[in-house]
C-alpha positions in Angstrom: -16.8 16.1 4.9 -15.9 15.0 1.5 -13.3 17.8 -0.2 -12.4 17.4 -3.9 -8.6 17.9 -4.8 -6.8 19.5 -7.4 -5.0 16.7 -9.4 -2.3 19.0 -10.1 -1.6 20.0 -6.9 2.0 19.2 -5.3 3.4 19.4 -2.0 6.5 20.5 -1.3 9.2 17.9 -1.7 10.4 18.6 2.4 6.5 17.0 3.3 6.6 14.3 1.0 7.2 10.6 2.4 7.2 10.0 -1.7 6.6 12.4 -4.7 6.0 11.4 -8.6 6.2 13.9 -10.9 5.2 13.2 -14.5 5.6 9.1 -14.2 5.0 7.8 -17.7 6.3 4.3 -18.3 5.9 2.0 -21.3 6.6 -1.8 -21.7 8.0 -2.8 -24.9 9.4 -0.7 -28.1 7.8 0.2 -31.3 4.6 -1.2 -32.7 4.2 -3.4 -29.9 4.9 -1.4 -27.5 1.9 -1.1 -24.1 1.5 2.6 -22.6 1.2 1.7 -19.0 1.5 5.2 -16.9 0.8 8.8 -18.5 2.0 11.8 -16.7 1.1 10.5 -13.2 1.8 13.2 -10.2 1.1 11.8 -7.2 2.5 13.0 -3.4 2.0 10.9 0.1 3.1 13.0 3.4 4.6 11.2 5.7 2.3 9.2 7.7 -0.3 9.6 4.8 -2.5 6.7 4.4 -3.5 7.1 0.4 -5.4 4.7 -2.0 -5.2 4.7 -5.2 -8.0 2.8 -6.6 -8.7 2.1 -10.5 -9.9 -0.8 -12.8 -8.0 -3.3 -13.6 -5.0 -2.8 -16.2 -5.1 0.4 -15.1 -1.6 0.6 -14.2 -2.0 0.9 -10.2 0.2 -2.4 -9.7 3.4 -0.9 -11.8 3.2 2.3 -10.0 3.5 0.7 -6.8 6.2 -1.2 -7.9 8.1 2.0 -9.1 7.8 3.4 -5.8 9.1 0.1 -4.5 11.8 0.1 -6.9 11.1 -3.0 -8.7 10.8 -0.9 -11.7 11.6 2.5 -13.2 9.6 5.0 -15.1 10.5 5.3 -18.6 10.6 9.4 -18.2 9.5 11.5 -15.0 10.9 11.9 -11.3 10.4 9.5 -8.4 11.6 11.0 -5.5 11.9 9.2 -1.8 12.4 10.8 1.6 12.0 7.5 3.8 13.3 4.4 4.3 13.2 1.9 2.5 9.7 1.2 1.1 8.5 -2.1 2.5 5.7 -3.9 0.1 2.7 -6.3 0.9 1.2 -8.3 -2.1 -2.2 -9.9 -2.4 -0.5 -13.4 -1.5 1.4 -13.8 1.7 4.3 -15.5 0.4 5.9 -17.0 3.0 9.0 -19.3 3.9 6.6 -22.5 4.4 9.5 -24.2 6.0 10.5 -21.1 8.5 8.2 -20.4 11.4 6.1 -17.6 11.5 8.5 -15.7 14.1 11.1 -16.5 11.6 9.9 -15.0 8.6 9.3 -11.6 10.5 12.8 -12.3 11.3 14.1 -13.1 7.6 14.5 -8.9 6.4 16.2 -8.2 9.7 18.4 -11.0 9.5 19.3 -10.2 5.5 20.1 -6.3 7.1 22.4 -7.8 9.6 20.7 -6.9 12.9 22.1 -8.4 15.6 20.1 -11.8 17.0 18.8 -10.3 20.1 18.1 -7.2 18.3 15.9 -9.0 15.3 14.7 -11.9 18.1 13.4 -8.5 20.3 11.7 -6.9 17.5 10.1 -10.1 16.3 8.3 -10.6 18.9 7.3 -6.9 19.2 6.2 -7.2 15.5 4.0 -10.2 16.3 2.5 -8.6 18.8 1.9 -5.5 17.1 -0.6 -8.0 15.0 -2.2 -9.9 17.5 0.1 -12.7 16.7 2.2 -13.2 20.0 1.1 -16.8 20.8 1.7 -18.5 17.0 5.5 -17.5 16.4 6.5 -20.9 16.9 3.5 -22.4 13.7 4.4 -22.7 10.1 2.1 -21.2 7.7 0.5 -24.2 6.9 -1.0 -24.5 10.4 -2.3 -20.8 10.1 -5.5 -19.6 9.1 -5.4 -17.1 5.6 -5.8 -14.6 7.8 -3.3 -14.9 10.1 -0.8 -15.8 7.6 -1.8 -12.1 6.4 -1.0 -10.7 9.5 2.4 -12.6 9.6 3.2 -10.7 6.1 2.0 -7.8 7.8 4.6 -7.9 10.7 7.1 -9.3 8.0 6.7 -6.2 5.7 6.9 -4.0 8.9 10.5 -5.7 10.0 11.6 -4.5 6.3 10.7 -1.0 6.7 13.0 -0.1 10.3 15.4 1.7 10.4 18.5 -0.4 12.1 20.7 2.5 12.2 18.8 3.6 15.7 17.3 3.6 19.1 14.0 4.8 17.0 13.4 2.2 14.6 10.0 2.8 12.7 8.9 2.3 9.7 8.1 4.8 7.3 6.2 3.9 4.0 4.6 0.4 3.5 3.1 -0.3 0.0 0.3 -2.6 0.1 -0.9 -4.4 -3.5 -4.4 -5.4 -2.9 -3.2 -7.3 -0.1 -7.0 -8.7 1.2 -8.6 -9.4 -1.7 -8.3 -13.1 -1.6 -9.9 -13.2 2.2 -13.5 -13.7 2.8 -15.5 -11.1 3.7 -15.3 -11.3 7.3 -11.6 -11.7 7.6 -11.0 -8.9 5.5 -13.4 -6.4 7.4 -11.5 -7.9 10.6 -8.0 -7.4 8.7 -8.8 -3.8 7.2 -9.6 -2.4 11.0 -6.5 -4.1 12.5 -4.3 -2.5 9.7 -5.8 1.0 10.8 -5.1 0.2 14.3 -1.2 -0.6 13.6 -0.9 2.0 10.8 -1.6 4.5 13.8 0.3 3.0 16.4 3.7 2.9 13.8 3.0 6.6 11.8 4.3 4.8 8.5 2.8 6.4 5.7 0.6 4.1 3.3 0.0 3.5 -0.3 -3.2 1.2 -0.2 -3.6 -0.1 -4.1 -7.5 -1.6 -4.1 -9.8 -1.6 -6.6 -12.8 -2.1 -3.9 -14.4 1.5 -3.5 -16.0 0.7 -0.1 -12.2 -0.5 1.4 -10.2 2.7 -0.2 -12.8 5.3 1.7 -13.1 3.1 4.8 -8.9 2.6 5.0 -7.7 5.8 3.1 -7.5 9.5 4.5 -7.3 9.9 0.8 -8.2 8.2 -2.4 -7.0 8.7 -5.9 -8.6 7.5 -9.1 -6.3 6.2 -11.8 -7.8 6.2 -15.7 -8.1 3.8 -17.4 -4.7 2.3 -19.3 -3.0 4.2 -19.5 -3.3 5.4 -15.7 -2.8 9.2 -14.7 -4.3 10.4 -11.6 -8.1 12.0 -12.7 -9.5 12.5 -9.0 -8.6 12.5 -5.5 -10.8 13.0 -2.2 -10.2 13.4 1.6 -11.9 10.7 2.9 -11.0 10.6 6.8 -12.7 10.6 9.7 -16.1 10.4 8.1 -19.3 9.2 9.3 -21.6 6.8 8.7 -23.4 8.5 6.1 -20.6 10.7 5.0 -18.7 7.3 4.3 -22.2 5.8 2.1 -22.6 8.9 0.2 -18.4 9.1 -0.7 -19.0 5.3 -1.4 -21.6 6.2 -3.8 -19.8 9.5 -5.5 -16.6 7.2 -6.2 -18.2 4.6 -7.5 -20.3 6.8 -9.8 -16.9 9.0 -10.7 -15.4 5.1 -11.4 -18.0 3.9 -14.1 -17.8 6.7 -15.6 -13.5 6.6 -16.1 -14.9 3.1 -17.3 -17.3 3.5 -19.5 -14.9 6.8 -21.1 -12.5 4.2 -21.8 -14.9 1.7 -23.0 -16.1 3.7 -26.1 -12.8 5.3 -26.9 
């Protein structure tokens, strides 16, 4: 079932794979300065798989990029129990001119893991994504899809731990990262991302603005108001069923337009 939460509602900081209290942030000074965030709270356990899902402009994008830190809040508390956060963007950005096994490579090399080590693992990650016979292609000879899963395994390599004998990763942040694929490849990508998400226990932050993707991927989604973003609704969304799904799909989308339209006439 389909359980609203209580926006205000914290975990402690001990079961947190990343906690926000109070995130506001604002570009620019004076006059012309742009209110991005507004008093966002927001907590992911570890292993969590959350999406937060908004219009555009609504400031999803810059939170995820303060959790990445490649930004920081103008005023509030970001707070990090996990390594470091690994991030996926919409494009795959790859080395053109490095292999495929070698960009998975690149973050492990750049941490100074040992060759055999990073080689080992490379091939582990590849696998991980179905990718186990294409290590030695460039991106240009691979499909959008597979040079999705290659960024995939690539954002996974950036998130172990190389301290240890138990390196996993523990919070990927994902920016829209199949929203440029067609249809098909995206329904393909979204259930292979499920599948590794479980096999690795990393906890997730999904940013979407597809309704139909953040109940399908996310065991929780989170609405984001309009500019500037604070969190206005959340839901438990896993392990529903068909019809579950459809109707949570249909309450979303309805709680969506209407966070929209509020904004609209404001």
């Amino acid at each position: 079932m389909t359980a609203t939460l209580d926006g205000s509602a914290v975990r402690p900081a001990t079961d947190s794979a990343v906690r926000l209290a109070g995130v506001h942030k604002t570009f620019g000074q004076g006059a012309h300065s742009v209110p991005a965030l507004a008093g966002v709270d927001l907590d992911v356990a570890p292993g969590e798989f959350v999406c937060l899902l908004g219009a555009s402009g609504c400031g999803k994008t810059t939170l995820l990029n303060i959790i990445a830190g490649l930004d920081r809040p103008t005023t509030g508390e970001l707070e990090l129990n996990s390594s470091r956060p690994a991030v996926m963007f919409q494009e795959a950005a790859l080395m053109p001119w490095l292999t495929a096994s070698a960009n998975v490579e690149l973050p492990l090399r750049l941490a100074g893991v040992p060759r055999a080590a990073r080689k080992s693992r490379t091939i582990e990650l590849l696998d991980l994504v179905r990718l186990g016979g294409v290590g030695g292609k460039r991106p240009h000879e691979l499909s959008g899809g597979m040079r999705q899963r290659v960024a995939l395994a690539r954002a996974l390599a950036s998130a172990l731990h190389t301290g240890g004998s138990s390196d996993v990763p523990s919070l990927l942040l994902m920016d829209e990262p199949f929203s440029a694929l067609d249809a098909i490849t995206r329904d393909v990508l979204q259930a292979e991302l499920l599948r590794v998400w479980r096999s690795t226990g990393a906890a997730v932050v999904f940013v979407t603005h597809d309704v139909r993707e953040a109940v399908r991927l996310g065991q929780r989604v989170v609405l984001l108001s309009s500019r500037p973003g604070r969190v206005v609704q959340q839901w438990q969304v896993g392990d529903l069923s068909g019809a579950e799904e459809a109707e949570t799909v249909d309450v979303v989308n309805q709680r969506l337009r209407e966070v929209i339209s509020s904004h609209a006439t404001a």
